[in-house]
Every structure is written in C-alpha cells, then in structure tokens.
N, C-alpha and C positions, 0 to 999 in steps of 0.2 A: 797418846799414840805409843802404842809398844816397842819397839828395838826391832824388834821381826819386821815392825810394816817400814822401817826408814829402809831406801834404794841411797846404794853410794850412787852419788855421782861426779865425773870428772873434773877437777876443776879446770880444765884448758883441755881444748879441740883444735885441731887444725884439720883442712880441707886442703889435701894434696894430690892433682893428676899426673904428678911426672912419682920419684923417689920416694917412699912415705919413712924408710927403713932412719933416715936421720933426723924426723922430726923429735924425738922420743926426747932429746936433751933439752927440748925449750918446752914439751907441754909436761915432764916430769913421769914418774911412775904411774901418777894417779888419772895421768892425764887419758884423751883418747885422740887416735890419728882416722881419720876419714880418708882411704888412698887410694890408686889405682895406679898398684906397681906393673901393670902389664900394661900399661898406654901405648899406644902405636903397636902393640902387636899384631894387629890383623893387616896394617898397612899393605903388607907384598898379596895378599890375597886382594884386595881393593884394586889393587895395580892392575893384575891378573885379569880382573872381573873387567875393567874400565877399558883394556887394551881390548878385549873382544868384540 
C-alpha cells in the first residue's frame, strides 16, 4: 500500500449534544468531536407552535 492510499484517522471521538467546544483536551489534537453546539435552540419556536 502506498502512503497516498493510508486515511489518518482519529485516535479518540467523543459524541456530544450539549458544549462540544471543551472536549478537544481529552480527545487531543488528533482526535475528533461529534457535537451539536446549537441544542435547544429551536426550543422558543416549539413553545410558539404548541401554544397555538
């Protein structure tokens, strides 16, 4: 296998749905974070819909 076909891959993932922005110290530079820093933001629209 040549050098061209190796794919880095990360050694540590984390799976985060609140803050992702402070995982980065435990999975490392190499690592990868899976996040969704905008959770709950549609909340006051949901509220809006459900009151109607």
């Amino acid at each position: 296998m040549s050098d061209a076909a190796v794919i880095a891959t990360p050694e540590a993932v984390t799976v985060e749905a609140g803050a992702s922005g402070s995982w980065w110290k435990y999975v490392g530079l190499n690592g990868g974070i899976v996040g969704l820093d905008s959770f709950g933001a549609s909340a006051p629209n949901l509220r809006r819909a459900l009151a109607n």
